[in-house]
N, C-alpha and C positions, 0 to 999 in steps of 0.2 A: 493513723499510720497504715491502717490495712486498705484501705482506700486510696491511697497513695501510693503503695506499692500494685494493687489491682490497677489504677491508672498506669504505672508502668510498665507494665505489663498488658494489656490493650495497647498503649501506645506505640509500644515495641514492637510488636508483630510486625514479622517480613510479608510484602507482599508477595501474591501469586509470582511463580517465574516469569518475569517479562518476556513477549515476544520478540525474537531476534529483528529488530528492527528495518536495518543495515541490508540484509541478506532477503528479507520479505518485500522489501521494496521494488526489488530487480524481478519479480516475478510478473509474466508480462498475462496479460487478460485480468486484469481488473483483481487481481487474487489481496493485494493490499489491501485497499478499498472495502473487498467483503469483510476481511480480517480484521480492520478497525473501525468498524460503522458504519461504513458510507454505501451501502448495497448498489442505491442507484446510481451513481457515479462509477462503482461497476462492473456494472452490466453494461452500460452504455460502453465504457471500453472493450468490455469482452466482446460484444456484440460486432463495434466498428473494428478491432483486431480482427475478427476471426471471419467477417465479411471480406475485408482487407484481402487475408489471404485465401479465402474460398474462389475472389475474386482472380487471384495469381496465379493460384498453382493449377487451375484447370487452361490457363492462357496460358501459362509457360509449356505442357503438354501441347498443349496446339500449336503454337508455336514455333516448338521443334517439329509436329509434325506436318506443319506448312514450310518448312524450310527441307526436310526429307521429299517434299513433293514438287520443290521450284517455284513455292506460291511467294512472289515477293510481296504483295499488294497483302495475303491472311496472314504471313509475317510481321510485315508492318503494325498490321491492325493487332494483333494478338501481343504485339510486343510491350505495344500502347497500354494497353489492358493489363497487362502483369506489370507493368513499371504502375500505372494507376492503384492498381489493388494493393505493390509493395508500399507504393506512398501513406497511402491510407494507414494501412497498420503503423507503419514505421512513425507518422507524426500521432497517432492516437495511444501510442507505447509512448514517445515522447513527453506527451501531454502528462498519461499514467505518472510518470517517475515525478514531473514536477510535484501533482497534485500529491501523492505520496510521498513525496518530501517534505511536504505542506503537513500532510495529515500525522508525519512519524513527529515534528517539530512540536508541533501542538499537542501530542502525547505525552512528548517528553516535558511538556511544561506543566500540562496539566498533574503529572508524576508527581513531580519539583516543589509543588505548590501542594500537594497530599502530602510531601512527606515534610514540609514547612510546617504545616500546620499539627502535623500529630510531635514532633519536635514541640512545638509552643506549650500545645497543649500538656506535655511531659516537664517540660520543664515548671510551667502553672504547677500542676501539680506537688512536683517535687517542692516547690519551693512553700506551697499553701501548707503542708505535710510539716516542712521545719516550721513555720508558723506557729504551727496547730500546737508545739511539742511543747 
């Protein structure tokens, strides 16, 4: 009996508090990713995000200040280059949210299936316990 309630007892424990899933996800540079195992996958978004916009915001600066000087032609060119750099980030956050859907989904099952099993195992118990009696 006292083995039966020590099984109950093991098996009842609450997990850690779960990370907010939902709301982790929308964090753009790879922060998911670090958050739930996947480092290299990442970095590599952090990396192509923050290229992306390294790429933009010094083209958009120029930019404007080829258009303060009547350059239409470094206009042009600088314009190209900040819409290039926005794309990059914007499809590499893209990418992010799916694989981070990907990776919160499979969390959640992997969860599902831990707490499947300490269930079974609790009820094994309980039930081996009246057995026993």
């Amino acid at each position: 009996m006292w083995i039966a309630l020590l099984s109950l007892a093991l098996a009842g424990d609450d997990d850690p508090e779960p990370l907010p899933d939902a709301p982790l996800a929308l964090v753009p540079f790879g922060v998911p990713q670090f958050a739930w195992g996947a480092p290299g996958r990442g970095a590599a978004y952090a990396v192509s995000q923050a290229a992306g916009l390294g790429l933009a915001i010094p083209a958009g600066l120029e930019m404007d200040a080829a258009q303060d000087a009547g350059d239409d032609a470094g206009t042009e060119l600088y314009q190209g280059l900040m819409v290039a750099g926005v794309g990059v980030a914007a499809v590499s956050y893209a990418v992010q949210l799916l694989d981070g859907s990907r990776l919160a989904q499979e969390r959640a099952a992997r969860a599902a299936e831990a707490h499947a099993r300490r269930e079974a195992v609790a009820w094994f118990d309980a039930g081996r316990a009246r057995v026993a009696r």
